[in-house]
Structures are given as C-alpha cells and as structure tokens.
MOPAC internal coordinates of N, CA, C and O (Angstrom, degrees):
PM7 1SCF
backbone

  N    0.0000 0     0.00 0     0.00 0    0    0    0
  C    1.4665 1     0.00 0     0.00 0    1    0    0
  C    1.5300 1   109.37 1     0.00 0    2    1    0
  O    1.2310 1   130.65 1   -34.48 1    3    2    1
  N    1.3268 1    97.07 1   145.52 1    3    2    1
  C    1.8549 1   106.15 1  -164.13 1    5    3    2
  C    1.8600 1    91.36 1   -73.32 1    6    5    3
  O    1.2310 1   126.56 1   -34.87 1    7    6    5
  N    1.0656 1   105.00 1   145.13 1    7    6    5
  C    1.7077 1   119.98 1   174.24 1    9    7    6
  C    1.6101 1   100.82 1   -90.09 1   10    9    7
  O    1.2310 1   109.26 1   -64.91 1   11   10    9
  N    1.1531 1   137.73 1   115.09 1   11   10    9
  C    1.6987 1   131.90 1   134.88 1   13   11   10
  C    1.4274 1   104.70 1    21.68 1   14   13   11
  O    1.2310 1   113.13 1   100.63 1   15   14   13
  N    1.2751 1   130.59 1   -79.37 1   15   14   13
  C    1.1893 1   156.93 1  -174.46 1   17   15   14
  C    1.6746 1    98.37 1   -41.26 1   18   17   15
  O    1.2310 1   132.97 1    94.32 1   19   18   17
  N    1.4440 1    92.54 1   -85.68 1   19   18   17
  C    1.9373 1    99.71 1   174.13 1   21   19   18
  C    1.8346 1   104.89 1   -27.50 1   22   21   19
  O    1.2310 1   122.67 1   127.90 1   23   22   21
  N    1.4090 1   112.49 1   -52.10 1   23   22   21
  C    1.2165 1   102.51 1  -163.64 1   25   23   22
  C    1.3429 1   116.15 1   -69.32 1   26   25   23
  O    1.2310 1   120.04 1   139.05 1   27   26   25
  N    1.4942 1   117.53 1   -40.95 1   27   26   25
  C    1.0033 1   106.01 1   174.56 1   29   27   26
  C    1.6385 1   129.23 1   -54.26 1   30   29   27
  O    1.2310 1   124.24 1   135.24 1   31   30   29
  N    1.2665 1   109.47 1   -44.76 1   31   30   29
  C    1.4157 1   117.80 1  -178.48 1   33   31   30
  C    1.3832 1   105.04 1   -63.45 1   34   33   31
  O    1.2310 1   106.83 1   144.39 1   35   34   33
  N    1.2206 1   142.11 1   -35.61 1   35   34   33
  C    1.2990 1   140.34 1   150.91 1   37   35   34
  C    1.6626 1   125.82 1   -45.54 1   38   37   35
  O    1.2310 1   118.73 1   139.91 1   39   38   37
  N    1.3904 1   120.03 1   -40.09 1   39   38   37
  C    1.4039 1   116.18 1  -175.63 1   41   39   38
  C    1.8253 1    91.16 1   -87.24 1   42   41   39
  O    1.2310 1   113.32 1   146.62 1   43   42   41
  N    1.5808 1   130.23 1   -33.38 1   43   42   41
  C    1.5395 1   107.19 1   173.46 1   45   43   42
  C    1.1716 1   103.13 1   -63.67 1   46   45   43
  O    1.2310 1   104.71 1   138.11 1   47   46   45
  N    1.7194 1   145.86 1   -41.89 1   47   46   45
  C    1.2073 1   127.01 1  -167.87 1   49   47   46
  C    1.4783 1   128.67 1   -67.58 1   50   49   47
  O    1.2310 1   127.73 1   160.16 1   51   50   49
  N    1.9345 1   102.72 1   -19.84 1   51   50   49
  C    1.4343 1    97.16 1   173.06 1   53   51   50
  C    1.5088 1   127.23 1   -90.83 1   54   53   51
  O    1.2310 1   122.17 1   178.38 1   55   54   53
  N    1.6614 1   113.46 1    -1.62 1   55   54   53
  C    1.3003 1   158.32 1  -144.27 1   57   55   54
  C    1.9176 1    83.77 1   -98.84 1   58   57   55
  O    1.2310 1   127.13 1   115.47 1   59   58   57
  N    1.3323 1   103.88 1   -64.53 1   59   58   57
  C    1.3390 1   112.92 1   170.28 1   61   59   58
  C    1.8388 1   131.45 1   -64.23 1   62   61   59
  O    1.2310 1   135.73 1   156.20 1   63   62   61
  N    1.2095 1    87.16 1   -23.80 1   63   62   61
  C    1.5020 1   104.28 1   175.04 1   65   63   62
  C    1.4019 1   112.16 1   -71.41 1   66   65   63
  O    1.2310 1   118.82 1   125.78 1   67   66   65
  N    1.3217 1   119.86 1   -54.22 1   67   66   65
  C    1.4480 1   136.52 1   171.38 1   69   67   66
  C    1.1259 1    94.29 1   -69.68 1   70   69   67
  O    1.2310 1    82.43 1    30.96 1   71   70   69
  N    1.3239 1   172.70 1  -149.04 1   71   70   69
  C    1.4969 1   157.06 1   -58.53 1   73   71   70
  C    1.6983 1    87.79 1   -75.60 1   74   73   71
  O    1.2310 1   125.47 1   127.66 1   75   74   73
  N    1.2662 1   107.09 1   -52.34 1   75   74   73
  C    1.5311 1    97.07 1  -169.77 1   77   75   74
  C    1.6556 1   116.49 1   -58.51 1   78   77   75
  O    1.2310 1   114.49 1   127.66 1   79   78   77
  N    1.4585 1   128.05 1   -52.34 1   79   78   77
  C    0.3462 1   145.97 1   115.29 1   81   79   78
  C    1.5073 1   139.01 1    45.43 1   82   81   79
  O    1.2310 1   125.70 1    94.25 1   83   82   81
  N    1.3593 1   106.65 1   -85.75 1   83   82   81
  C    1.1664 1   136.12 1   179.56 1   85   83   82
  C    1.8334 1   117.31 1  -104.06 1   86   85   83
  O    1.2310 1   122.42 1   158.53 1   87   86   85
  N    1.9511 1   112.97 1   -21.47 1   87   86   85
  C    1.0564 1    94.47 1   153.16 1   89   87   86
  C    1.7099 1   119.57 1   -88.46 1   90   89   87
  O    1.2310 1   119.63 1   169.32 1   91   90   89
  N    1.2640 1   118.31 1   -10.68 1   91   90   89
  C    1.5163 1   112.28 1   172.45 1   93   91   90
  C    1.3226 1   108.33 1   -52.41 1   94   93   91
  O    1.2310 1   124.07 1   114.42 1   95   94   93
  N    1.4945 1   109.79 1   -65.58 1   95   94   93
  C    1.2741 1    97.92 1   176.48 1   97   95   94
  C    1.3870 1   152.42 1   -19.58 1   98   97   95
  O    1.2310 1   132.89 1   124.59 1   99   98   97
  N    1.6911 1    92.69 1   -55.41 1   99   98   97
  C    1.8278 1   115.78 1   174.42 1  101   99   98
  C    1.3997 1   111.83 1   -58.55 1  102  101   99
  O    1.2310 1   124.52 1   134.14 1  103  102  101
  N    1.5225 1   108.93 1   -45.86 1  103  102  101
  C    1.4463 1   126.28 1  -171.28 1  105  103  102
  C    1.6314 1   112.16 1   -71.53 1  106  105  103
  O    1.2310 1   124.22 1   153.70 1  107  106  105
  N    1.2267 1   109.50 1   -26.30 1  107  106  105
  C    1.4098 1   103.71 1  -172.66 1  109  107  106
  C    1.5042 1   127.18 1  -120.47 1  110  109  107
  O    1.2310 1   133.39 1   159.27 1  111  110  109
  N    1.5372 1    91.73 1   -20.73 1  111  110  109
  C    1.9755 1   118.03 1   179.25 1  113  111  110
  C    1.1996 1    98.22 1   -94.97 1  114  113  111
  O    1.2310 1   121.75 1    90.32 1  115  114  113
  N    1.2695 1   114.25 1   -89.68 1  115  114  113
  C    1.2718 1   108.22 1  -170.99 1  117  115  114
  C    1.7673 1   134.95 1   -35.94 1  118  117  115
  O    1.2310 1   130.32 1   118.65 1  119  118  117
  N    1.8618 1    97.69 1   -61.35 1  119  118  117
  C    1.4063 1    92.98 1  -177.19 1  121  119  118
  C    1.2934 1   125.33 1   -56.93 1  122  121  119
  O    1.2310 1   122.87 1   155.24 1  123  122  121
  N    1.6001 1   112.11 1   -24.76 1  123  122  121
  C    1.1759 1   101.27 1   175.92 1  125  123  122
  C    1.3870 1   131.19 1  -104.60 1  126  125  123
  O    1.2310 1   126.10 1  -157.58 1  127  126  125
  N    1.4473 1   105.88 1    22.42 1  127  126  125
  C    1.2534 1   126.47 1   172.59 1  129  127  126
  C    1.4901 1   119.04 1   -96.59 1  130  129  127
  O    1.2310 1   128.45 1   141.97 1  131  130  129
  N    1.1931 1   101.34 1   -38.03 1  131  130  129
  C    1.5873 1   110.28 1   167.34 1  133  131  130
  C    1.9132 1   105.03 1    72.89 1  134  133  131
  O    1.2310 1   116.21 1     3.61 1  135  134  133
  N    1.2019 1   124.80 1  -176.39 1  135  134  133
  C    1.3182 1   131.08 1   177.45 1  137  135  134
  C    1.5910 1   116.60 1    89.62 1  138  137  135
  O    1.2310 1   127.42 1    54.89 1  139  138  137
  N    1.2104 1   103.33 1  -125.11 1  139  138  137
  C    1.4150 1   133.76 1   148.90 1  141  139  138
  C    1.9848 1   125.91 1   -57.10 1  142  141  139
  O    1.2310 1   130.53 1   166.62 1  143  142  141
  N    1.0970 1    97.30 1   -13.38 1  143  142  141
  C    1.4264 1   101.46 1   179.04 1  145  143  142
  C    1.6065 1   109.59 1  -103.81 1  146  145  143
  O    1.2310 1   131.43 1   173.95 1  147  146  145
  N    1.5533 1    95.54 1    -6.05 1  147  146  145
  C    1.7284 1    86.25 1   178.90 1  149  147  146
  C    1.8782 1    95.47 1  -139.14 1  150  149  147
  O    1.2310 1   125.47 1  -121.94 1  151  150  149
  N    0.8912 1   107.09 1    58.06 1  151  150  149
  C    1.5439 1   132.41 1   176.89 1  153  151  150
  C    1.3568 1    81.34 1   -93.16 1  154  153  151
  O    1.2310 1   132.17 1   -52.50 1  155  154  153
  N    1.6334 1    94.11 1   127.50 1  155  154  153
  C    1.7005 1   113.60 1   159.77 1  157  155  154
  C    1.7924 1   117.88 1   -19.53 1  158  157  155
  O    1.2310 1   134.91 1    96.92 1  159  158  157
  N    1.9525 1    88.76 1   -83.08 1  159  158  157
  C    1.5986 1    85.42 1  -165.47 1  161  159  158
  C    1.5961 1   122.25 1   -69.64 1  162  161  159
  O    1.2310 1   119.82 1   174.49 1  163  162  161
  N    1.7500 1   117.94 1    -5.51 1  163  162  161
  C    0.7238 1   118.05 1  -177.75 1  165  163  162
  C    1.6916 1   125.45 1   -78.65 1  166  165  163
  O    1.2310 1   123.57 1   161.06 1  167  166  165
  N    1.5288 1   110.75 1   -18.94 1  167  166  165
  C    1.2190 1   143.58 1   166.73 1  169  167  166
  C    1.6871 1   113.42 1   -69.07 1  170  169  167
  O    1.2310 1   125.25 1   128.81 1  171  170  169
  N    1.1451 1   107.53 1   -51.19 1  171  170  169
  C    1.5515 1   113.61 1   171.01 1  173  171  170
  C    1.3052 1   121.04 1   -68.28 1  174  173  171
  O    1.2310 1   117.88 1   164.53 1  175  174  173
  N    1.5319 1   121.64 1   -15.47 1  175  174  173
  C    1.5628 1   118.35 1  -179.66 1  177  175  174
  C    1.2834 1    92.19 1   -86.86 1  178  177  175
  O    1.2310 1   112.17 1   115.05 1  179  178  177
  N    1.6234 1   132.37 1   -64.95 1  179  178  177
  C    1.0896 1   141.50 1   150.24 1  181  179  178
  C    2.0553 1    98.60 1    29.23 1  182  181  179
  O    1.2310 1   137.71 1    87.47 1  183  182  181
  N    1.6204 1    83.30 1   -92.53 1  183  182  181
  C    1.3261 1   108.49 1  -168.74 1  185  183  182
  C    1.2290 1   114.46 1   -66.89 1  186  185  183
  O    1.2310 1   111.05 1   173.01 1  187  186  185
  N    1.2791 1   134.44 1    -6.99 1  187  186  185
  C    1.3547 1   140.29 1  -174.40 1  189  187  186
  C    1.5232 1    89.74 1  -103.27 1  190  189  187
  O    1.2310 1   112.97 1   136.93 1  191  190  189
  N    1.3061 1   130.88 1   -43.07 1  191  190  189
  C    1.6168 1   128.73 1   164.17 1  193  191  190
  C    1.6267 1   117.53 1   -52.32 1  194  193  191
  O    1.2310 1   128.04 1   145.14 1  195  194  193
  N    1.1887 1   102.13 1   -34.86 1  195  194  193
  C    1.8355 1    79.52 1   165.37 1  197  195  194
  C    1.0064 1   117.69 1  -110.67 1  198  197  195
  O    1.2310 1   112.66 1   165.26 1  199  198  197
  N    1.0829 1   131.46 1   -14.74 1  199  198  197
  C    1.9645 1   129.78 1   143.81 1  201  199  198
  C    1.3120 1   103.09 1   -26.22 1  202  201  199
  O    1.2310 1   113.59 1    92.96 1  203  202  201
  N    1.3549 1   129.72 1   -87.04 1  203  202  201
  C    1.4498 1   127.53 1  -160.16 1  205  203  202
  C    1.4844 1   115.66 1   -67.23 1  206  205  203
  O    1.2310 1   114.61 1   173.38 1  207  206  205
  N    1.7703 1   127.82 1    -6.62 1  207  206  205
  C    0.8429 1   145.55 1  -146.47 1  209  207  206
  C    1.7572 1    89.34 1   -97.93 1  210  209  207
  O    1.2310 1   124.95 1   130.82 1  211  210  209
  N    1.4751 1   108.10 1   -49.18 1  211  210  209
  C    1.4456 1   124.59 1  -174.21 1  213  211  210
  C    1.2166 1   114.84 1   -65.83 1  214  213  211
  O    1.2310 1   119.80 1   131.46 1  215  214  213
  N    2.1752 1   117.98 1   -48.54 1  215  214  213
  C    1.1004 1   126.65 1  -161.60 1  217  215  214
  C    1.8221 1    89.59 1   -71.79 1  218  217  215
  O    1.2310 1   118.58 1   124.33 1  219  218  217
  N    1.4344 1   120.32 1   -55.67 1  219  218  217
  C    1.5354 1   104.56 1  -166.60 1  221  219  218
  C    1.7215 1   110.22 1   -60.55 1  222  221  219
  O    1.2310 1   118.28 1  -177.28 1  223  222  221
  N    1.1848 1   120.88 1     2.72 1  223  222  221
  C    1.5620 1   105.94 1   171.70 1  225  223  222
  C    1.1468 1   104.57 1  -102.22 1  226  225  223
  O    1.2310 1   115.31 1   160.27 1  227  226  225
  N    0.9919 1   126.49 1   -19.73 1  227  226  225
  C    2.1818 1   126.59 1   160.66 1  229  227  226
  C    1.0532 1    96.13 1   -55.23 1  230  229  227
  O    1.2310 1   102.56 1   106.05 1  231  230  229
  N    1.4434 1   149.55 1   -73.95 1  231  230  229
  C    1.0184 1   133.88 1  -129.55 1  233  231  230
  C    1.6266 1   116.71 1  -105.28 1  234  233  231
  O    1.2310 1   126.40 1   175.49 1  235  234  233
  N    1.6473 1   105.30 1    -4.51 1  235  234  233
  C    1.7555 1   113.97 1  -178.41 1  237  235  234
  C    1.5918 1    73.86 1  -113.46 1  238  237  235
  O    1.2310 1    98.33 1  -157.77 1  239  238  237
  N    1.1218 1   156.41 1    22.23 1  239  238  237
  C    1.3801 1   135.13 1   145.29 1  241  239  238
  C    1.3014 1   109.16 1   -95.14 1  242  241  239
  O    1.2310 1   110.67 1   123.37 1  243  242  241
  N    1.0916 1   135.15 1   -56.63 1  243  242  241
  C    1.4534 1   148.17 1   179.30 1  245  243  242
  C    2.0460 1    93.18 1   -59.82 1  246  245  243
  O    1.2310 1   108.53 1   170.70 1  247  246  245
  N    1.4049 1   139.06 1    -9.30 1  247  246  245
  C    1.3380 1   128.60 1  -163.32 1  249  247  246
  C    0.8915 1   103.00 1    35.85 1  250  249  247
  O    1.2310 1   109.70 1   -92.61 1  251  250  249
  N    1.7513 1   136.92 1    87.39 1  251  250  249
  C    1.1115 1   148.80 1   159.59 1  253  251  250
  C    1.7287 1   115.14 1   -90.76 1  254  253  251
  O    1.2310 1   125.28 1   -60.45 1  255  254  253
  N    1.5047 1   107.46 1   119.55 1  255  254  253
  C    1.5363 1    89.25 1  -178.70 1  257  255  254
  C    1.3648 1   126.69 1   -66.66 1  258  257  255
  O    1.2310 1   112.77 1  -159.08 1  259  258  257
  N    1.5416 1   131.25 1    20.92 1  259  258  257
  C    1.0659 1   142.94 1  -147.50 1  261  259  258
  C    1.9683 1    96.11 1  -134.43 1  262  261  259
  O    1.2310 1   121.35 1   169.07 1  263  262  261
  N    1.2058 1   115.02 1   -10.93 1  263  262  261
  C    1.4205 1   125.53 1   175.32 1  265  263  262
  C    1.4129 1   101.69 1   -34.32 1  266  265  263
  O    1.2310 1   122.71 1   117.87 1  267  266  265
  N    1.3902 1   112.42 1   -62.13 1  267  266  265
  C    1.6172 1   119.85 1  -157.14 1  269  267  266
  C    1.8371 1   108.80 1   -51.24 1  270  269  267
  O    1.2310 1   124.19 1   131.90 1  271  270  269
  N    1.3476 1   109.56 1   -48.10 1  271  270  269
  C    1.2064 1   108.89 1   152.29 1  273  271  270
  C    1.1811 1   148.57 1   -22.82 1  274  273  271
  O    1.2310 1   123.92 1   117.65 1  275  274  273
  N    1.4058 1   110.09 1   -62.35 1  275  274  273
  C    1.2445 1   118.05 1   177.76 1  277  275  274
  C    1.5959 1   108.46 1   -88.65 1  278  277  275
  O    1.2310 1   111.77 1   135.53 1  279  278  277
  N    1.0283 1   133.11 1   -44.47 1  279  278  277
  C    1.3395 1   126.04 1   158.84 1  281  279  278
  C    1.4034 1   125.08 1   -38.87 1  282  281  279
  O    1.2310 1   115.97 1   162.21 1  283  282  281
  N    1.3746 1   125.26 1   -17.79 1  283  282  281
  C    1.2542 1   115.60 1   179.74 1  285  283  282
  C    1.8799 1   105.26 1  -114.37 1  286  285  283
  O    1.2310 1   118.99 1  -173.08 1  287  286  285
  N    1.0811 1   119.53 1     6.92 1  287  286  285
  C    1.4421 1   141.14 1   163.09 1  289  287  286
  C    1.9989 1   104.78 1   -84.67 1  290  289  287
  O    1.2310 1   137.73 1   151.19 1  291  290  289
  N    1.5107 1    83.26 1   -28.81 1  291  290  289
  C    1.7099 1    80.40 1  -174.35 1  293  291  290
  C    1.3577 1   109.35 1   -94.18 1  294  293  291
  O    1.2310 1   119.03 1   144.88 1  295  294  293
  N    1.3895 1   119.46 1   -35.12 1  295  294  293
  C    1.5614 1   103.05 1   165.02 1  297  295  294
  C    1.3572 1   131.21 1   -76.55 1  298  297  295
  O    1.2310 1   122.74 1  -179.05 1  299  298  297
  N    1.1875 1   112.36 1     0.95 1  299  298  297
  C    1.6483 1   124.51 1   179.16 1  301  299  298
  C    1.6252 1    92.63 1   -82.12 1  302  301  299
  O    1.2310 1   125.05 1   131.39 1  303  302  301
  N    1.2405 1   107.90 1   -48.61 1  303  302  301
  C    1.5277 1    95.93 1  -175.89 1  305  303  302
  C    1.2349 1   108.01 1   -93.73 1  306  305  303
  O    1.2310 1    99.10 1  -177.26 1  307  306  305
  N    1.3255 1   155.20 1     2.74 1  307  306  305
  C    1.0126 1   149.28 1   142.67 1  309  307  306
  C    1.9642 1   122.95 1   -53.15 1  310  309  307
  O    1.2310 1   135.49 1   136.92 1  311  310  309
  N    1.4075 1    87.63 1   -43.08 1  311  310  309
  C    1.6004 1    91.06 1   170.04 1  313  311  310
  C    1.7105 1   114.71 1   -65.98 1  314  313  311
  O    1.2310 1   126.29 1   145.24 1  315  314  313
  N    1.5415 1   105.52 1   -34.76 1  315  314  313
  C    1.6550 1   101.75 1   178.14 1  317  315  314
  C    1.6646 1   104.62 1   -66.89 1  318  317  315
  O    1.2310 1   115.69 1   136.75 1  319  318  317
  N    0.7594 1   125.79 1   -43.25 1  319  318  317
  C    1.4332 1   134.31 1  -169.25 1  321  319  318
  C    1.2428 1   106.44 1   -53.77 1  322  321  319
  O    1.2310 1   124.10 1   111.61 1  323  322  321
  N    1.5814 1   109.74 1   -68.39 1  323  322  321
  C    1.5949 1   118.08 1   158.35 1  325  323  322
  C    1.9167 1   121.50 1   -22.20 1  326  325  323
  O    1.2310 1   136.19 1   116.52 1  327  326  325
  N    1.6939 1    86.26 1   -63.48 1  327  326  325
  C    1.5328 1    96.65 1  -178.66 1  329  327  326
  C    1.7925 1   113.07 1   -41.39 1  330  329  327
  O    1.2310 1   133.27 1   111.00 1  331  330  329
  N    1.3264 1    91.95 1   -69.00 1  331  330  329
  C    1.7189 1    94.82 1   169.17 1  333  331  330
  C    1.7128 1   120.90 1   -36.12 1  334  333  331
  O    1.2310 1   125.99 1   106.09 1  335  334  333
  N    1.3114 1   106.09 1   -73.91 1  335  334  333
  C    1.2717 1   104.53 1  -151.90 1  337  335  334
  C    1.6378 1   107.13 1   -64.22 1  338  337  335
  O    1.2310 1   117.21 1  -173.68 1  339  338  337
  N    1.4456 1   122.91 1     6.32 1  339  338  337
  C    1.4403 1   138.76 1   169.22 1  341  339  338
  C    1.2995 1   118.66 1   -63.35 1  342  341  339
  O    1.2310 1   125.51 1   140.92 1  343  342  341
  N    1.8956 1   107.03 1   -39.08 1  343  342  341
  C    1.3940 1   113.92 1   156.05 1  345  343  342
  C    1.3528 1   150.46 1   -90.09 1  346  345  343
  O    1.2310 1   133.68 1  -162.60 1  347  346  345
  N    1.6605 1    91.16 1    17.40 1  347  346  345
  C    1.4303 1    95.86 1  -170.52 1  349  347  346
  C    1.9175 1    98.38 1  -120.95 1  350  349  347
  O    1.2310 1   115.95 1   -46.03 1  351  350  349
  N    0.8833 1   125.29 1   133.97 1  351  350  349
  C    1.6980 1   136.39 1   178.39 1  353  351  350
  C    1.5662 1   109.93 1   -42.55 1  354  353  351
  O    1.2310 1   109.24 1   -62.52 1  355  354  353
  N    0.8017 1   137.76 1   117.48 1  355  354  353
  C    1.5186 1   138.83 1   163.32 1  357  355  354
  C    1.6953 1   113.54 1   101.68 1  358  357  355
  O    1.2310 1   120.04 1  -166.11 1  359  358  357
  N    1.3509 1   117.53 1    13.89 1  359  358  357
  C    1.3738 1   119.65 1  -168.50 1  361  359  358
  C    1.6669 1    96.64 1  -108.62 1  362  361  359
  O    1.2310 1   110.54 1   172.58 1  363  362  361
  N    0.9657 1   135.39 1    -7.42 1  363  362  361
  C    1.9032 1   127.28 1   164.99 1  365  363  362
  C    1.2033 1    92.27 1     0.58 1  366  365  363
  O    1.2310 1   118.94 1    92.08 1  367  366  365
  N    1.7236 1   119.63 1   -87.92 1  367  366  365
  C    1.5014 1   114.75 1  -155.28 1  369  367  366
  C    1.1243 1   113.51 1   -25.99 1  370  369  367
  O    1.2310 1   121.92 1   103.92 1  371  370  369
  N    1.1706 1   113.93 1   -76.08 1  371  370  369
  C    1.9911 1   144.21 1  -149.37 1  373  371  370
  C    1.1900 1    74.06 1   -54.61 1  374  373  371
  O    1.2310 1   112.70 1   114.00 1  375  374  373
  N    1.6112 1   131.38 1   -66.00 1  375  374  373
  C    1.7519 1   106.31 1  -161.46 1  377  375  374
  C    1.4876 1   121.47 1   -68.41 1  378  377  375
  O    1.2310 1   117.17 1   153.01 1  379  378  377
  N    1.2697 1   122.98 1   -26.99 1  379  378  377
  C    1.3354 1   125.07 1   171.30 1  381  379  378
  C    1.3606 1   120.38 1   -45.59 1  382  381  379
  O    1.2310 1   128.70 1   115.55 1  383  382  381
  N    1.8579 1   100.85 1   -64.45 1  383  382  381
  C    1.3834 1   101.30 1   162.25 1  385  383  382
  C    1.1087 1   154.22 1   -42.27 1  386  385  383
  O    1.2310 1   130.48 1   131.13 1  387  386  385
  N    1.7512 1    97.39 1   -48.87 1  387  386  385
  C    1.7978 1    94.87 1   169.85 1  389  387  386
  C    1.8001 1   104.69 1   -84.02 1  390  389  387
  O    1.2310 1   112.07 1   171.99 1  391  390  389
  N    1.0172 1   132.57 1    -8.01 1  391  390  389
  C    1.2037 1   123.77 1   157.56 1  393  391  390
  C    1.8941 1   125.30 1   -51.13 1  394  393  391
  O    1.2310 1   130.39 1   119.58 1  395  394  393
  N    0.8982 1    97.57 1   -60.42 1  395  394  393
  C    1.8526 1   103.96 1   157.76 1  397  395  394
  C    1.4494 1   106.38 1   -52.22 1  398  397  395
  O    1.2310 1   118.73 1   127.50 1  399  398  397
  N    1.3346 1   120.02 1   -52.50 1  399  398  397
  C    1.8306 1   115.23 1  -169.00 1  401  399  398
  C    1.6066 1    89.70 1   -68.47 1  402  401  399
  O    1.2310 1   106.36 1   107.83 1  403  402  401
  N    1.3455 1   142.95 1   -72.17 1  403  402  401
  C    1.2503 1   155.58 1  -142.57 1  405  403  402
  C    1.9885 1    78.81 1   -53.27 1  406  405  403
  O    1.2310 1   116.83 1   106.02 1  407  406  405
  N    1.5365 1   123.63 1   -73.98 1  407  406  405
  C    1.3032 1   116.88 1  -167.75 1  409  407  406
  C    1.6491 1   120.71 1   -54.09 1  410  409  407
  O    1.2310 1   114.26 1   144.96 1  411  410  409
  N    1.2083 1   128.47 1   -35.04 1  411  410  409
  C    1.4886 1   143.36 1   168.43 1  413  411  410
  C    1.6741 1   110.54 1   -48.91 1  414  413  411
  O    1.2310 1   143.69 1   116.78 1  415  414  413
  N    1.4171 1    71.58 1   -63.22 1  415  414  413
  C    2.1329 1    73.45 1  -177.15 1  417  415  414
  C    1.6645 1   126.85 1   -73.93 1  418  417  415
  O    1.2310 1   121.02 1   159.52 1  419  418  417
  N    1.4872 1   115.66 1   -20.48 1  419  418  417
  C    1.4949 1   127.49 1   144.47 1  421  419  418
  C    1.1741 1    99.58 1   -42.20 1  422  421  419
  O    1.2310 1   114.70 1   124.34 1  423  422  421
  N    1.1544 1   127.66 1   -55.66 1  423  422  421
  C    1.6908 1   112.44 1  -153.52 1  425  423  422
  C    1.1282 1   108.72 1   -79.43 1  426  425  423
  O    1.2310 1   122.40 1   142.64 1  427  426  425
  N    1.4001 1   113.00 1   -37.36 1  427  426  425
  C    1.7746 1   122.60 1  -169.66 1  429  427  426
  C    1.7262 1    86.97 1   -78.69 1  430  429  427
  O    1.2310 1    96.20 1  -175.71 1  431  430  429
  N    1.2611 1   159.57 1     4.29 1  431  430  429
  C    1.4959 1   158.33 1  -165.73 1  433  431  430
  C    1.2156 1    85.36 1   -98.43 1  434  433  431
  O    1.2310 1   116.81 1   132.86 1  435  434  433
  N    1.7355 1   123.68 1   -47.14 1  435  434  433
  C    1.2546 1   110.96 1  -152.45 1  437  435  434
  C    1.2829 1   134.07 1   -91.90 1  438  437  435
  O    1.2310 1   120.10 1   180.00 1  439  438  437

C-alpha cells in the first residue's frame, strides 16, 4: 500500500514530468506547427498547465498545508489541457502526461 509520502513524491514527479513535458511540446510542436496547435485557447491551457504544474510542486515540496488546494486546481486544469490536446494531431504526450498529473493531484486534493 502506497504511503502519503510515496504519493506525494509521485504526484511532484509527474507534476515535473508535465511542465517539462508540456512546455517542449508548445515550444517545439506547436509553434512550429502552426494551425490548431497555436489556437488561442489551446495555448493558454497549455500555459496554465505548467503554471499550476510548478505552483503544486512549491507547495508539496515546501509541505504546505495549503497543497490540497492547489493540487486539486491542478488536476482540474490538467484534465482541460488533456481534454484539448486530444483534439489536436500530434499531442499524445501532453495528454498522457497531464493525464497521470490530473490522477496524482486528485488524490493528493483529497
């Protein structure tokens, strides 16, 4: 049985996986793909995915009693992010990833 502990160190590692991750992506798929990959809102979840991706590893590194919070802000937007990049051609990763972050940080919310 997973320890608290395990989990946490697991939801920063996938937390970390996705920022990386997910800015390669932007930086290297998208921009230079152009279209659909650099659609406004699709760019802004993007970036709102490794925003929240960063803030929940500040605050489950530092053991902030305020973690639960932001972890469950981060899988809400991790799942939108996901949602998107499901419709756009060449984004697998990005959804894989925040798919693992979206499930980690539910748990650590709860």
């Amino acid at each position: 049985m997973a320890t608290s502990t395990d989990l946490k160190s697991d939801c920063i590692e996938n937390c970390q996986t996705c920022v990386t991750t997910v800015s390669n992506m932007l930086t290297s798929t998208c921009l230079s793909k152009g279209g659909d990959h650099v659609e406004q809102e699709h760019v802004k979840l993007m970036l709102d995915c490794i925003a929240a991706c960063e803030a929940c590893i500040g605050f489950m590194s530092r053991n902030s009693e305020f973690h639960s919070h932001y972890c469950g802000a981060c899988a809400e937007i991790c799942k939108a992010c996901a949602d998107n990049c499901e419709k756009i051609d060449g984004m697998e990763k990005c959804v894989e990833c925040c798919r693992q972050c979206q499930e980690t940080c539910s748990a650590m919310a709860s």
